[in-house]
N, C-alpha and C positions, 0 to 999 in steps of 0.2 A: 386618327385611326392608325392602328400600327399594322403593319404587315405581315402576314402570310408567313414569308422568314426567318422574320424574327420570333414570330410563337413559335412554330417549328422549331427552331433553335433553343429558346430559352426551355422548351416543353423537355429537349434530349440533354438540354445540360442540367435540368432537374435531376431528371433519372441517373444519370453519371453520377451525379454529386452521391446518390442513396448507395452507391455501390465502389466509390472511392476511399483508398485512405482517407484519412485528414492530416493536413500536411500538421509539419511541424515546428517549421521557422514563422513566425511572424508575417501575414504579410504587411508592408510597409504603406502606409497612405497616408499621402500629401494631400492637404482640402487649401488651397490657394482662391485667390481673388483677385482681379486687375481691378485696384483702386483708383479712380479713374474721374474724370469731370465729365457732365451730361451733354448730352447731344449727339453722342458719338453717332449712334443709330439713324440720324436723319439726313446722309448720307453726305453732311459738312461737317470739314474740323475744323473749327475756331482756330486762332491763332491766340488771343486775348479776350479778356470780360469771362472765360470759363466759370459754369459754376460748380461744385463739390457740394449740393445740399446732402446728397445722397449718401456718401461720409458718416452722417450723423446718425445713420441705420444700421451701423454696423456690430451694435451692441447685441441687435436682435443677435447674432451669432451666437454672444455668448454660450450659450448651452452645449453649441457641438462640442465646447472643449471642457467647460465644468460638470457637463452631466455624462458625456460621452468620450470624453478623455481625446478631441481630434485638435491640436491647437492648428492657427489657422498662418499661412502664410499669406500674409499683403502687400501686392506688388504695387508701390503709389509712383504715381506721375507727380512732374514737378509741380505743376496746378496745385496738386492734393497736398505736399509738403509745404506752398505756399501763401498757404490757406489756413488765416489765424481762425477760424471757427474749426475745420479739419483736424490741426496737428493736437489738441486735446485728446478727439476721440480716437486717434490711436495712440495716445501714449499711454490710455486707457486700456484700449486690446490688446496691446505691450504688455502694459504692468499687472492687470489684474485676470487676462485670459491666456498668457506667456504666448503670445501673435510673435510671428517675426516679420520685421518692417524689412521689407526688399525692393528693388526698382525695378521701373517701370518706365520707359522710354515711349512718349509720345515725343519724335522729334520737333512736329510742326508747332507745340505748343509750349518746347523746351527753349529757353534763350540761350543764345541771341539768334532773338526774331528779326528775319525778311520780309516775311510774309504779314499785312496789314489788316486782309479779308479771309474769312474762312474759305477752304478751297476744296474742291468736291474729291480729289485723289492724291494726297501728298506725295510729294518724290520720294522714291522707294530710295532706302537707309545706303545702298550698295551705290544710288547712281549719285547720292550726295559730294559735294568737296569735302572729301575726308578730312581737311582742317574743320571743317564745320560740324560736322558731325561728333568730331571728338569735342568740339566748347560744348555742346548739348550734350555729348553725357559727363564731362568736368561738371555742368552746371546741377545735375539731375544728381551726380554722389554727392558733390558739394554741398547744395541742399537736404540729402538724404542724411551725410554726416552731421551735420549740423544742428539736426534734429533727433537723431539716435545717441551722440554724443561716441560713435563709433562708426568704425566703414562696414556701407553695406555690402553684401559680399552673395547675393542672389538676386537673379537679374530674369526680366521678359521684357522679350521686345511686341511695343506695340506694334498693331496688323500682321502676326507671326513673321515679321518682314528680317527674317535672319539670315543672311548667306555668311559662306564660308568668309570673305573677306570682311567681314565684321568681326570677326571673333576674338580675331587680336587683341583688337583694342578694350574690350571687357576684360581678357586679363590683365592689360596695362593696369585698369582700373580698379584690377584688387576683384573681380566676379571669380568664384570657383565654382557655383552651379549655376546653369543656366537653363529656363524654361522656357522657352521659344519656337521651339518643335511641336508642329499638332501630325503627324502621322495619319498618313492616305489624302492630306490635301495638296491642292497644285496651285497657286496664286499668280492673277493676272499679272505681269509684268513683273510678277515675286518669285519666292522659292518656292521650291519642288519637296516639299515631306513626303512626299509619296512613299517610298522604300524607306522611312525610317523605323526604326525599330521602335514599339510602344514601354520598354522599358529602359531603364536609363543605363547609360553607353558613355565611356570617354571618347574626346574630339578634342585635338588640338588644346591639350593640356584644363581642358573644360572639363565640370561633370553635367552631363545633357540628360535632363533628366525630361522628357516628354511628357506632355498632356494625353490621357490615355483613350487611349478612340483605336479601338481593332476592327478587321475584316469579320465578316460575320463567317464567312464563306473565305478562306487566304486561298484557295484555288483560282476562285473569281476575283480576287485582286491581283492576281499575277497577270490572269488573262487580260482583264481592264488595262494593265499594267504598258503590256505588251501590243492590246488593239485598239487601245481607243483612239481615235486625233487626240494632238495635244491640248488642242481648245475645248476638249470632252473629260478631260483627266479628272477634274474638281465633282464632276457629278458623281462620280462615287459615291464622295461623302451625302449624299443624301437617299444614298440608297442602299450601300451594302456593308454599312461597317456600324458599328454600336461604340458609345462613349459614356463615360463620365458624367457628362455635362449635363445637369440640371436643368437647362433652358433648350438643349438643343436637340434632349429625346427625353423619352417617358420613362417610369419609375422600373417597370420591366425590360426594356433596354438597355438602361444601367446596370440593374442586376446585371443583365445575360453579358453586359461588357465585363463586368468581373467576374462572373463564372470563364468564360471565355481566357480572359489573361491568365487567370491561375492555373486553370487547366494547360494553358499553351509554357505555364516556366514564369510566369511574369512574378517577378515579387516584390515591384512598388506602383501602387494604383494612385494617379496623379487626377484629383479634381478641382476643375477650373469655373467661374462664372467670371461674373463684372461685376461691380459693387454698384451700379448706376441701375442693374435689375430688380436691387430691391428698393427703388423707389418708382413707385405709381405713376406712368405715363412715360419713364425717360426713355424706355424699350419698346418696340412693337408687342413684344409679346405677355409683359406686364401692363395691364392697362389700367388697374383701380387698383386698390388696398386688395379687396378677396386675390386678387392674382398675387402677390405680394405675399399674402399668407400661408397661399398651395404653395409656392414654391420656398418659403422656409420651412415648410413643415414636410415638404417631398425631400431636401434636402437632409432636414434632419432621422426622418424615415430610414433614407435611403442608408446611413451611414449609422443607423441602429442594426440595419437587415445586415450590413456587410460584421459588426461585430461578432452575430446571433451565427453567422455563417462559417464563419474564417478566424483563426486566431489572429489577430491584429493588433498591432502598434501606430501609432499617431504622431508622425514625423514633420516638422518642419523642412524645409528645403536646405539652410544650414545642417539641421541634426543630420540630412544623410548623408553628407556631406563628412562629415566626423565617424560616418557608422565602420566600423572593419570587414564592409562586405568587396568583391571581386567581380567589380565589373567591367563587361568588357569594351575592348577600344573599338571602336568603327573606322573603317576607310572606306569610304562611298568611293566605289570606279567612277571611271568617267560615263557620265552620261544618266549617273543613280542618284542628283539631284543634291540640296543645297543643308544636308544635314550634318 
């Protein structure tokens, strides 16, 4: 059931739209995927035995990008590169849907393994021995180069588990965008996205390019912002902000998130799922084939209505990278969190 809200909201950003220009530039959207092994959702990460069956679903996409023109960024974990049934079907979404293959950092399941048994909270990327961390991501482009026959050069960090002292070391790595940023979340013993901006921003010689999830209401984000306890910060996101995200709100939410952005200046709409949702049972919230369905077909829906709405272009995370647009730098003060 959706909320009071959000019809309110999407009902007045109808009417805006009937009595707005129409803009003129392009907007810009990224349709990305965390290519990824199963189980993630049952609240243990493996360390070993991972499986990627759900890889082999990824064809169903095809259409967003041959019938709808959106090609698809896929951020894969070392699992998923390691994985002789796997690296077909993306060299497949490579070559015949023009996918860009980018990384994806699970560290607990990236070698060289310590860890023997799957563990219910991996140590967060920041409290790691930074010797350690950097052989997991040598091991994660090493892999990735290996397999693209060139350096990958776009990056998400699993569990959006990004701080500032991370980021170095991705441009050690040859990353010059990075999607790692979810905006208005606060993570246990993680970063703070809260105050980050939902479109994409330089950091620290990065281009940060956010997962798109706005305030529905930015008045009540500021105040949330300002009153909540810290251990309250995260409930936002399931109350007062609208995204992208295909799994994570309904098809009218979506909308109203993209009416939202564009109305507020935004002109690159970033959407994200997991490649492990389109397989039947690996998610709580896919549980047979029929859910499986609804949600490739809410997805491809969803990215017809934004065509039919918006002049649009269909950007990989690379291509923005190369675009001649002017964006701006971020300096988060002290105390404005881990973007």
């Amino acid at each position: 059931m959706e909320c009071r809200t959000c019809s309110r909201a999407d009902e007045q950003g109808q009417a805006d739209d009937n009595h707005r220009p129409k803009a003129t530039s392009p907007l810009l959207v990224i349709v990305s995927l965390d290519v990824e092994e199963e189980g993630l959702f049952s609240g243990r990460y493996a360390s070993s035995d991972c499986t990627v069956r759900n890889v082999s679903l990824l064809p169903r996409l095809a259409p967003l990008t041959r019938e709808l023109g959106f090609p698809l960024t896929l951020f894969c974990t070392h699992t998923v590169f390691a994985s002789i049934e796997a690296r077909p079907v993306l060299a497949f979404m490579r070559d015949h849907c023009n996918a860009e293959i980018a990384a994806h950092l699970h560290h607990w399941s990236t070698p060289p393994l310590h860890e023997a048994n799957p563990v219910a909270a991996p140590t967060r990327t920041d409290k790691l021995p930074r010797d350690l961390l950097n052989q997991r991501l040598q091991a994660l482009f090493r892999a990735g180069r290996e397999f693209q026959g060139a350096p990958l050069t776009s990056f998400r960090m699993g569990r959006w588990d990004l701080k500032g002292t991370v980021r170095p070391l991705l441009r050690e790595h040859g990353v010059t965008v990075d999607s790692s940023v979810c905006p208005l979340r606060v993570f246990k013993n993680g970063p703070d996205h809260f105050l980050a901006p939902p479109d994409p921003y330089w950091c620290d010689d990065l281009l940060e390019a956010p997962v798109t999830q706005v305030a529905i209401w930015p008045l009540s984000a500021r105040l949330w912002h300002r009153r909540a306890p810290s251990g309250m910060l995260d409930r936002f996101h399931f109350f007062g902000v609208a995204s992208a995200n295909p799994v994570w709100h309904a098809a009218r939410v979506m909308r109203l998130a993209a009416r939202l952005h564009v109305r507020r200046g935004g002109r690159v709409l970033t959407l994200f799922w997991h490649s492990s949702e389109l397989l039947p049972g690996a998610s709580p919230h896919i549980r047979n084939e029929n859910d499986a369905d609804r949600l490739v077909k809410k997805i491809y829906n969803y990215l017809k209505w934004i065509k039919e709405k918006f002049p649009v272009q269909g950007v990989t995370a690379a291509q923005l990278y190369g675009m001649p647009l002017a964006f701006p730098r971020a300096h988060p003060g002290k105390g404005q969190g881990d973007w």
